[in-house]
N, CA, C and O atoms as CSV, one atom per row, in Angstrom:
chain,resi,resn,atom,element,x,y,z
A,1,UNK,N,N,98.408,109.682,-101.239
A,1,UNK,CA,C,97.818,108.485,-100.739
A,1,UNK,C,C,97.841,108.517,-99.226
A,1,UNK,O,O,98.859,108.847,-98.617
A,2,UNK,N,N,96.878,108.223,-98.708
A,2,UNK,CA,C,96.409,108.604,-97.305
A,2,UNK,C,C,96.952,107.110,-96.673
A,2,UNK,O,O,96.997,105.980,-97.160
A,3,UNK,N,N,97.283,107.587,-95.542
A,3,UNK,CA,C,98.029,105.526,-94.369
A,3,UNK,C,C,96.542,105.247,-94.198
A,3,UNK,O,O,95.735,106.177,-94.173
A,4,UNK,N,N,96.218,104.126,-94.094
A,4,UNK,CA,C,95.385,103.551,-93.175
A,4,UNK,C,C,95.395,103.655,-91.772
A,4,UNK,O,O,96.550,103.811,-91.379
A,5,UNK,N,N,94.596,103.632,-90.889
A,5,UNK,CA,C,94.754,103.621,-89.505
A,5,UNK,C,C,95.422,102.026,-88.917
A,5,UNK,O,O,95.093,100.906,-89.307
A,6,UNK,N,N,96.507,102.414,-87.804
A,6,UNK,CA,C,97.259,101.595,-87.600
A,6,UNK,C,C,96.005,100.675,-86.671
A,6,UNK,O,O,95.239,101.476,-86.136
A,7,UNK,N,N,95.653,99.270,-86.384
A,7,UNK,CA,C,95.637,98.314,-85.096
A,7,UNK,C,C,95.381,98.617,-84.285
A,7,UNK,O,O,96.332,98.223,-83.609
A,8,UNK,N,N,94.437,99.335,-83.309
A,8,UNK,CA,C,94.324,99.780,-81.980
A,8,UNK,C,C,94.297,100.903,-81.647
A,8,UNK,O,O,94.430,101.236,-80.470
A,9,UNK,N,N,94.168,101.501,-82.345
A,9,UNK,CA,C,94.292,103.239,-82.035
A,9,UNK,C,C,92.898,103.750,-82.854
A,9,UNK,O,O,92.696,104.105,-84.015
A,10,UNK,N,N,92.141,103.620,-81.793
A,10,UNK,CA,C,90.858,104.476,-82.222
A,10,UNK,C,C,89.947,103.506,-83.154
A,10,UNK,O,O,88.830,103.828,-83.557
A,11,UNK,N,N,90.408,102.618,-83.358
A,11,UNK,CA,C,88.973,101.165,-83.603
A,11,UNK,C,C,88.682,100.583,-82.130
A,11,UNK,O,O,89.371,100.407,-81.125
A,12,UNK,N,N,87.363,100.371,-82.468
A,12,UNK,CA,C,87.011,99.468,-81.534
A,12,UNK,C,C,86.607,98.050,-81.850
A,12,UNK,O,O,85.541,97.900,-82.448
A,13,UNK,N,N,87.156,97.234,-81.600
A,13,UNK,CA,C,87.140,96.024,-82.176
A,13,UNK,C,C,85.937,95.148,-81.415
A,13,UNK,O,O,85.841,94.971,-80.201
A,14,UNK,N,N,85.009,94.628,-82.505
A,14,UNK,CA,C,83.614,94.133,-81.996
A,14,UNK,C,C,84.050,92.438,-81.104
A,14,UNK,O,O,83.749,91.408,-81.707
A,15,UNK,N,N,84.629,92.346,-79.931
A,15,UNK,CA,C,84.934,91.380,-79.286
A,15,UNK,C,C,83.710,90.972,-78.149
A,15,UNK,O,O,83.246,91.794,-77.358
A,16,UNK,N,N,83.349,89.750,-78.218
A,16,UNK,CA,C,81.893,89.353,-77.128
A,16,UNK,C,C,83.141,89.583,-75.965
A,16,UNK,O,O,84.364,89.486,-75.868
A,17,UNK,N,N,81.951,89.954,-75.168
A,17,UNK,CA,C,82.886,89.586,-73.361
A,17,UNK,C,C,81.338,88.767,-73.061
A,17,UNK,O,O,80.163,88.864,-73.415
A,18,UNK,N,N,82.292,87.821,-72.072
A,18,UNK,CA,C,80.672,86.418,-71.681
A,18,UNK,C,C,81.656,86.645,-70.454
A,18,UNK,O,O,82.861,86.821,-70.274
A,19,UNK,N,N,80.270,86.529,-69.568
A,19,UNK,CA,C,80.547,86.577,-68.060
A,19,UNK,C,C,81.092,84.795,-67.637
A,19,UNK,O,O,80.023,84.200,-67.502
A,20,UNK,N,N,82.082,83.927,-67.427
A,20,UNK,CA,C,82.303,82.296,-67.780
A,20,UNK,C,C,81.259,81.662,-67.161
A,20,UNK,O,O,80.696,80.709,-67.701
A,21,UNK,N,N,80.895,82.142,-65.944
A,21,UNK,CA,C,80.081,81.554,-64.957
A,21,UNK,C,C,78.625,81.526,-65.243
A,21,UNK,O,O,77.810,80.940,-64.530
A,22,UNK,N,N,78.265,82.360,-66.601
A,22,UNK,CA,C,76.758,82.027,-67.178
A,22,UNK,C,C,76.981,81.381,-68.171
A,22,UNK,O,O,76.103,81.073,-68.977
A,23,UNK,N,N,78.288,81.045,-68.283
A,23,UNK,CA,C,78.197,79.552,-69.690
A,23,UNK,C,C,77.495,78.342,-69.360
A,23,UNK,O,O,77.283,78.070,-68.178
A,24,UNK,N,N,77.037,77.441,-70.476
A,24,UNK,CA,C,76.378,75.924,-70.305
A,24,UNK,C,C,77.843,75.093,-69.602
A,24,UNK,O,O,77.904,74.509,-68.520
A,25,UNK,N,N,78.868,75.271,-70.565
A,25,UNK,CA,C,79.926,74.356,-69.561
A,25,UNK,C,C,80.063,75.008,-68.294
A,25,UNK,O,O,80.728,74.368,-67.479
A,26,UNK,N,N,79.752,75.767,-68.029
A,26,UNK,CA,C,80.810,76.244,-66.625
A,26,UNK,C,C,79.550,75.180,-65.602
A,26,UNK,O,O,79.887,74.298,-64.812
A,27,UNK,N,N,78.008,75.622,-65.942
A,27,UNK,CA,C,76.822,75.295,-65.217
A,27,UNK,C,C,77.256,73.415,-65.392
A,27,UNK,O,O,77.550,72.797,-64.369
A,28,UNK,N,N,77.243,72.841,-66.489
A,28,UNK,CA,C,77.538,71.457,-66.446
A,28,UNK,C,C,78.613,70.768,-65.401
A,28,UNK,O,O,78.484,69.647,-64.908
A,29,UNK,N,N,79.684,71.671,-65.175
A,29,UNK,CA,C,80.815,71.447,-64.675
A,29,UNK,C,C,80.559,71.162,-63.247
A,29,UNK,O,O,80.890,70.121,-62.679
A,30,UNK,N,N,79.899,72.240,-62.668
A,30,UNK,CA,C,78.959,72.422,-61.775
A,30,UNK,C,C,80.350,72.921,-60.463
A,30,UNK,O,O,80.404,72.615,-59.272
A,31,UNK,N,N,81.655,74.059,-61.582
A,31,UNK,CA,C,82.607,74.791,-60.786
A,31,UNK,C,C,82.300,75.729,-59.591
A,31,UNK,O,O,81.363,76.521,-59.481
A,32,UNK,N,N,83.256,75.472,-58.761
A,32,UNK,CA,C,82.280,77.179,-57.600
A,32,UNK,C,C,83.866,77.273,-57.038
A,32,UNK,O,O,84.653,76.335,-57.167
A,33,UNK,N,N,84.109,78.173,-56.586
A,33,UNK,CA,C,85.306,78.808,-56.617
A,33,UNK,C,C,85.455,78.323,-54.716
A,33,UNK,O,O,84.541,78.025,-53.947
A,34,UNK,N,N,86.894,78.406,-54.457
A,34,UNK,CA,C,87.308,77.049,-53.483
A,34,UNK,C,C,87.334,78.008,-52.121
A,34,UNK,O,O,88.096,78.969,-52.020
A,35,UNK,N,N,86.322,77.576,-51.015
A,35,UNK,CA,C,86.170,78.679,-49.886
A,35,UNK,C,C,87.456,78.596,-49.013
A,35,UNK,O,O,88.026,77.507,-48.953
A,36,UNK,N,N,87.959,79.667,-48.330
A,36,UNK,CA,C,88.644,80.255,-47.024
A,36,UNK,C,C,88.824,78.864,-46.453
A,36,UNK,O,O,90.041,78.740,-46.313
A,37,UNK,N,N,88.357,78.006,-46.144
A,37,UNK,CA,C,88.657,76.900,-45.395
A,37,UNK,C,C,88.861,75.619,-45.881
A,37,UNK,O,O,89.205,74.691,-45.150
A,38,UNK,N,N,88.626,75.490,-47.342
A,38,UNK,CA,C,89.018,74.622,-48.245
A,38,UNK,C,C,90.498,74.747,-48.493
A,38,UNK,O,O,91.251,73.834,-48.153
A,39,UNK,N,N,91.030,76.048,-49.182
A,39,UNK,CA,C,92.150,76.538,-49.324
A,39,UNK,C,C,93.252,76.060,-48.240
A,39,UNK,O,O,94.256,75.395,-48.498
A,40,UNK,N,N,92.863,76.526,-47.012
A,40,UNK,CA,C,93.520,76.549,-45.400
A,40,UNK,C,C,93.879,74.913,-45.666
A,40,UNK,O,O,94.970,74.357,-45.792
A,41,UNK,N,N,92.443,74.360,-45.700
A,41,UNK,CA,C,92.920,72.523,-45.745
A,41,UNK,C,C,94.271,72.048,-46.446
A,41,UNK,O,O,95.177,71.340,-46.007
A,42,UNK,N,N,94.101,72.686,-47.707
A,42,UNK,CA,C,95.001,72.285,-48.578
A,42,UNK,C,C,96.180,72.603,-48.462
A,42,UNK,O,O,97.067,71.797,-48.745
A,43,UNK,N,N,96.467,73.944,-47.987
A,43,UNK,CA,C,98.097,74.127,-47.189
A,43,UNK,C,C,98.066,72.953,-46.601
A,43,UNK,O,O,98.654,71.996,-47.106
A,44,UNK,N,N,97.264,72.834,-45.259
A,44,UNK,CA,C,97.937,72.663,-44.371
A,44,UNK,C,C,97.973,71.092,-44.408
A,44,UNK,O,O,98.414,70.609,-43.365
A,45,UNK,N,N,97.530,69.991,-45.581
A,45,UNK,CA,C,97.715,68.678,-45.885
A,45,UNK,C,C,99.538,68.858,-46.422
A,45,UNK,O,O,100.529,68.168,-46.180
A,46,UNK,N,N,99.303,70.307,-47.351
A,46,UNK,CA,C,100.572,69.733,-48.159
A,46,UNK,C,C,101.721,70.272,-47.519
A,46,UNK,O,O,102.711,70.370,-48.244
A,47,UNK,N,N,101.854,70.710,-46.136
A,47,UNK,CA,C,102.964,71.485,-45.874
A,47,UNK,C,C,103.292,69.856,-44.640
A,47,UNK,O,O,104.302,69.157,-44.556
A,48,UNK,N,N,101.903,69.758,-43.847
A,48,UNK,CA,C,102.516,68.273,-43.273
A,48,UNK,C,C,102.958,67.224,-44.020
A,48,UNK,O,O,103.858,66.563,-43.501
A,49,UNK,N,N,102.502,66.825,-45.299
A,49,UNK,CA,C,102.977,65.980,-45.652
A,49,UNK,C,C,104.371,66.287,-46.254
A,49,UNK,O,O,105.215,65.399,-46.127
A,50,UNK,N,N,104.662,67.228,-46.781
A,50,UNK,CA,C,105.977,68.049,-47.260
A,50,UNK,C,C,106.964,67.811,-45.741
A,50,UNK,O,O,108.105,67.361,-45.839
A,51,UNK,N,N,106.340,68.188,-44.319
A,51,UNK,CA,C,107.457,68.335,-43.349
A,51,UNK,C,C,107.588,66.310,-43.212
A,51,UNK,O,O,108.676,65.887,-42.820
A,52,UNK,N,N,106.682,65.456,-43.483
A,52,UNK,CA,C,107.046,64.130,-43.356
A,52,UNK,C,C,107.543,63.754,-43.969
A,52,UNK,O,O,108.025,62.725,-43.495
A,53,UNK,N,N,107.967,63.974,-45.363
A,53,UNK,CA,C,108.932,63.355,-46.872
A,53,UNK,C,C,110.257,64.200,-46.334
A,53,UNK,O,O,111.332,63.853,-46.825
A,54,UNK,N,N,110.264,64.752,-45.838
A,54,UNK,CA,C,111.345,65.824,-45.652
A,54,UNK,C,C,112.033,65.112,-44.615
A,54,UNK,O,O,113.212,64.795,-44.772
A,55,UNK,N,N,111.317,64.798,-43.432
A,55,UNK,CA,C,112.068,63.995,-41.737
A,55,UNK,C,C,112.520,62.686,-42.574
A,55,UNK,O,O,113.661,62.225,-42.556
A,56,UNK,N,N,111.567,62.233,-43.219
A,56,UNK,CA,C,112.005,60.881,-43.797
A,56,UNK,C,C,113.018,60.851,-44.633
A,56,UNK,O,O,113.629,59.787,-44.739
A,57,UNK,N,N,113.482,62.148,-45.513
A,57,UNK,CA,C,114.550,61.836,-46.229
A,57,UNK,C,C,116.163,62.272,-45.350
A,57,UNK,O,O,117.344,62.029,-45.601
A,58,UNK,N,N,115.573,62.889,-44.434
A,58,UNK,CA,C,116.770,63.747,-43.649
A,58,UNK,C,C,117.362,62.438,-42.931
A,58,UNK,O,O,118.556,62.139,-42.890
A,59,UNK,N,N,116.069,61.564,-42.256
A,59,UNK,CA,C,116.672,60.064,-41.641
A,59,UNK,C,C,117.206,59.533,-42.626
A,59,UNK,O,O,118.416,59.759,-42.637
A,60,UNK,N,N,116.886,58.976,-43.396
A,60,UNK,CA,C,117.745,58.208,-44.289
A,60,UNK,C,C,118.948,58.795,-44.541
A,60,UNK,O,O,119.800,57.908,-44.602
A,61,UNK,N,N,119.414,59.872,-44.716
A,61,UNK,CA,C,120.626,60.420,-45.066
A,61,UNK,C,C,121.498,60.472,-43.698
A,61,UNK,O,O,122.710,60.278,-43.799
A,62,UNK,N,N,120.903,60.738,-42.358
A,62,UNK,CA,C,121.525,60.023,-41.623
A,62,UNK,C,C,122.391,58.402,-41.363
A,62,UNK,O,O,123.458,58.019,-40.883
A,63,UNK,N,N,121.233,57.834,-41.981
A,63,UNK,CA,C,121.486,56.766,-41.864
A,63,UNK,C,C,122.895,55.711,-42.944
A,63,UNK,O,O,123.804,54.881,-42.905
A,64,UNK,N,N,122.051,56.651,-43.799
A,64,UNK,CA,C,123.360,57.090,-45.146
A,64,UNK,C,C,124.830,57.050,-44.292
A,64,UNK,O,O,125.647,56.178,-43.999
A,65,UNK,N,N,124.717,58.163,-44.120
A,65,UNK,CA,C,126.584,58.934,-43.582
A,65,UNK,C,C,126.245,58.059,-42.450
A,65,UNK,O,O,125.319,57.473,-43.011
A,66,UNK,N,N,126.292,57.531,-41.290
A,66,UNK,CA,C,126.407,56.394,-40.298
A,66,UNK,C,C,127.056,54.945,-40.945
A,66,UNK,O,O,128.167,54.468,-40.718
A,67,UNK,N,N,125.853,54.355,-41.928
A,67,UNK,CA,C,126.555,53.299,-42.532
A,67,UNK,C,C,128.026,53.840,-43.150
A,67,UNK,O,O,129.086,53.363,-42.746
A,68,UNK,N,N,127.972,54.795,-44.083
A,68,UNK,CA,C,129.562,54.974,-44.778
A,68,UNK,C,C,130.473,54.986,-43.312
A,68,UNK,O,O,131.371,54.159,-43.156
A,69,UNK,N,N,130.361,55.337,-42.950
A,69,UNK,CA,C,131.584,56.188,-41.811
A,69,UNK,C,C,132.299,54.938,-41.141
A,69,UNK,O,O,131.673,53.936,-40.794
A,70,UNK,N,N,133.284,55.049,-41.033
A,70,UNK,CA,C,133.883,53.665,-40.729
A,70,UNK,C,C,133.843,53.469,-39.528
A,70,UNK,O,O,133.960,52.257,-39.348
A,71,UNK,N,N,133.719,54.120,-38.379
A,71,UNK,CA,C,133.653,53.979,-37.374
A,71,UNK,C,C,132.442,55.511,-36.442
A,71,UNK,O,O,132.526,56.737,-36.381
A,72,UNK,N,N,131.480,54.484,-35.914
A,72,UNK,CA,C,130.702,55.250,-35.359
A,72,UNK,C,C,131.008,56.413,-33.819
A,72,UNK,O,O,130.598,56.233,-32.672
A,73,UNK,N,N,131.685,57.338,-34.248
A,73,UNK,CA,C,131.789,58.216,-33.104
A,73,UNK,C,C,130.730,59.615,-32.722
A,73,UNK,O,O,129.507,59.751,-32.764
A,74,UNK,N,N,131.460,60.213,-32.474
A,74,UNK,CA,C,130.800,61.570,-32.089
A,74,UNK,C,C,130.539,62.559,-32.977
A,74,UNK,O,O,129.383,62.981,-32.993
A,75,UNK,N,N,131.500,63.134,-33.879
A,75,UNK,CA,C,131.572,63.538,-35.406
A,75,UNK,C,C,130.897,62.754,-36.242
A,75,UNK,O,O,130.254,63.448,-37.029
A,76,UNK,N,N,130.755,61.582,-36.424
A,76,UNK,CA,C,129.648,60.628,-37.249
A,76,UNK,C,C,127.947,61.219,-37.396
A,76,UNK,O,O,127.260,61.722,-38.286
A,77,UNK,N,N,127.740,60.748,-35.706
A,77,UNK,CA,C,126.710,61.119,-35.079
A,77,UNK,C,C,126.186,62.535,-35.172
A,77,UNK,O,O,124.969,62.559,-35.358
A,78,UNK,N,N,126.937,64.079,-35.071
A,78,UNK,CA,C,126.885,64.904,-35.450
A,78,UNK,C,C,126.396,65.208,-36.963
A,78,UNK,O,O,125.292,65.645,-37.287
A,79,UNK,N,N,127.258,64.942,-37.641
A,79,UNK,CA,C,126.724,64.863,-38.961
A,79,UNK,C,C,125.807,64.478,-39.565
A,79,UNK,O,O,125.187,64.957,-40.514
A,80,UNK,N,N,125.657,63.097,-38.702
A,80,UNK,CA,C,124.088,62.985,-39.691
A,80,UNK,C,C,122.599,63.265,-38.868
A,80,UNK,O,O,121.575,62.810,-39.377
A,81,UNK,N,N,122.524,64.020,-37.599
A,81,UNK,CA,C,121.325,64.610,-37.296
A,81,UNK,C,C,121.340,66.248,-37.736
A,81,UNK,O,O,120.402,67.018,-37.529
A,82,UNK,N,N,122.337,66.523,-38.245
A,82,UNK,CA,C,122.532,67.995,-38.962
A,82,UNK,C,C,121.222,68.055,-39.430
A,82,UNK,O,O,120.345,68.740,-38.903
A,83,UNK,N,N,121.063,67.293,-40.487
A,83,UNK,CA,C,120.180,67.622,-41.125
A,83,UNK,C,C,118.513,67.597,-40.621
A,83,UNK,O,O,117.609,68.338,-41.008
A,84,UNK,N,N,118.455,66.514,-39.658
A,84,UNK,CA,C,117.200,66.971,-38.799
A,84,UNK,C,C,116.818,67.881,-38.092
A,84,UNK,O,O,115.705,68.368,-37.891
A,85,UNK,N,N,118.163,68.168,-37.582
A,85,UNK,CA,C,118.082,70.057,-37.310
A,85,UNK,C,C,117.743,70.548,-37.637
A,85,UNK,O,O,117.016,71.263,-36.947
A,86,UNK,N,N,117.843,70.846,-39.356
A,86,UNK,CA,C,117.928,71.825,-40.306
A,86,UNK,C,C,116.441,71.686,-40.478
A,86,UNK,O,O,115.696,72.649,-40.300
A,87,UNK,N,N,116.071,70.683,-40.768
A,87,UNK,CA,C,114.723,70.382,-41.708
A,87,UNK,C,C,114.008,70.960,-40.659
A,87,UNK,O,O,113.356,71.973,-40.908
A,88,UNK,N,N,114.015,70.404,-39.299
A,88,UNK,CA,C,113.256,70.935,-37.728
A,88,UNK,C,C,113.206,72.164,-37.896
A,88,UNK,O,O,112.145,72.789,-37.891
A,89,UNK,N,N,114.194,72.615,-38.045
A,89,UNK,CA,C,113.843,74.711,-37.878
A,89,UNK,C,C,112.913,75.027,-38.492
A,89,UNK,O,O,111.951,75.713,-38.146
A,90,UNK,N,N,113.257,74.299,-39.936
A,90,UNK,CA,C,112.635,75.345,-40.677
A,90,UNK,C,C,111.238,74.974,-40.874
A,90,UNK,O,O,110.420,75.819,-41.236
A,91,UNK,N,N,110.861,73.536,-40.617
A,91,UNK,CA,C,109.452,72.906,-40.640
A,91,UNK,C,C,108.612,73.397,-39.240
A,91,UNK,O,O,107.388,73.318,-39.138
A,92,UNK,N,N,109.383,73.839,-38.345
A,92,UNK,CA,C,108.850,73.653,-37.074
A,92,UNK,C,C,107.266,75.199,-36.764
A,92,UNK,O,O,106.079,75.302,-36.453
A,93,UNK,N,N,108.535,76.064,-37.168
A,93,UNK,CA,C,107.126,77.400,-37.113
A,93,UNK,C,C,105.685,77.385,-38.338
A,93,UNK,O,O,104.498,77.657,-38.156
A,94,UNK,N,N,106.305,77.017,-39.370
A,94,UNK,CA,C,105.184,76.203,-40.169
A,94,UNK,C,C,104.098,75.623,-39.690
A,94,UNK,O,O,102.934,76.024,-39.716
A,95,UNK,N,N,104.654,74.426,-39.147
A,95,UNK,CA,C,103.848,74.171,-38.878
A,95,UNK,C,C,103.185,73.798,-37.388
A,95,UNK,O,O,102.636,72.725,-37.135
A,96,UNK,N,N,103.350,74.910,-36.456
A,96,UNK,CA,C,103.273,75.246,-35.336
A,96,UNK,C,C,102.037,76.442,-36.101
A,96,UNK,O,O,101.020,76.631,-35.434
A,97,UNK,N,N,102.119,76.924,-36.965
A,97,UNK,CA,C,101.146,78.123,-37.408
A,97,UNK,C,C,99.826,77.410,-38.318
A,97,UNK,O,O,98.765,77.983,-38.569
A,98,UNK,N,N,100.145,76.231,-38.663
A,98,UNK,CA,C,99.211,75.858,-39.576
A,98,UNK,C,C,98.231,75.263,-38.710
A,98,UNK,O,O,97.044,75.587,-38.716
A,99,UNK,N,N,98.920,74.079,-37.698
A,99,UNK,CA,C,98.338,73.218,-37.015
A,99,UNK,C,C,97.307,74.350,-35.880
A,99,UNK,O,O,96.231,74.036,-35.372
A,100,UNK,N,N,97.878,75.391,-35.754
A,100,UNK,CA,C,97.123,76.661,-34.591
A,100,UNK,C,C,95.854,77.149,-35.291
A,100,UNK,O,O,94.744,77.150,-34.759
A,101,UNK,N,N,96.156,77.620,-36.706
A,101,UNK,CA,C,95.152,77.945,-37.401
A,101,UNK,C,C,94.095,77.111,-37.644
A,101,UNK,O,O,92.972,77.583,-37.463
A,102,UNK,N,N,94.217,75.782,-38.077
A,102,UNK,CA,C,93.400,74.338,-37.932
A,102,UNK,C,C,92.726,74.302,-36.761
A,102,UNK,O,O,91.526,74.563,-36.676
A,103,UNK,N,N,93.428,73.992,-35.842
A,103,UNK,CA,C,92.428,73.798,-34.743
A,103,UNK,C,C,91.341,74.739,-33.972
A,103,UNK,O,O,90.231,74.527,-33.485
A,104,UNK,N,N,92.404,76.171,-34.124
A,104,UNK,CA,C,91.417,77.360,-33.565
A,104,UNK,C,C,90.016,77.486,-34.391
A,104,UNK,O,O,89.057,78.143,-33.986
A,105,UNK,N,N,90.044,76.831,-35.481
A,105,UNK,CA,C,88.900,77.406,-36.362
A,105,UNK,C,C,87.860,75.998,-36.119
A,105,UNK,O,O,86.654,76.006,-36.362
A,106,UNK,N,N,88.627,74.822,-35.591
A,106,UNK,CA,C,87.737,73.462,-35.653
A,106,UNK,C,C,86.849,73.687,-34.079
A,106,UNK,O,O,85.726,73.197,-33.956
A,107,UNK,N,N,87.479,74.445,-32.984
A,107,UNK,CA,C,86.495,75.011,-31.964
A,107,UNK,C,C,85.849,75.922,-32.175
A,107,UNK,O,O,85.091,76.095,-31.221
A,108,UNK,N,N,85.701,76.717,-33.010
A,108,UNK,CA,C,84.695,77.529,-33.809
A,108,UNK,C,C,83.384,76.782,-33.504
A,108,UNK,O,O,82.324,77.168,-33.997
């Protein structure tokens, strides 16, 4: 008694390939794929608004450790702009590169 041929090995299996973009839905949809400067936009909305939820939560947590602290000194004060520091570094070349890229291309 002879095996059958295994699944994939030497059948060719009669599968349509459709190009999506000559479908009726794709044409109804009326999709087009998102240009070089659309893309750019969209960073660069969500990385500013990302570095503003970010300053805003870093203040509040300042403001946080200030209220707890029983007495407002120098170590107080330290502690709670830490974190605007932190958030600053790392938001700062971001978006020093995004805002460069934006504008160089809006004098275009």
């Amino acid at each position: 008694m002879e095996a059958s041929p295994r699944p994939g090995k030497g059948e060719t299996h009669d599968i349509p390939i459709e190009n999506i973009e000559q479908t009726e839905q794709f044409r109804r949809l009326r999709l087009k794929e998102p240009t070089k400067e659309a893309t750019a936009r969209t960073l660069a909305v969500v990385l500013i608004w990302g570095f503003a939820v970010a300053v805003l939560c870093c203040l509040g947590i300042g403001f946080y450790v200030l209220a707890k602290s029983p007495a407002i000194d120098e170590k107080s004060l330290a502690a709670s702009t830490e974190f605007l520091k932190v958030t600053s570094s790392i938001f700062a070349p971001l978006l020093a590169f995004v805002l460069g890229y934006y504008f160089s291309k809006r004098e275009d």
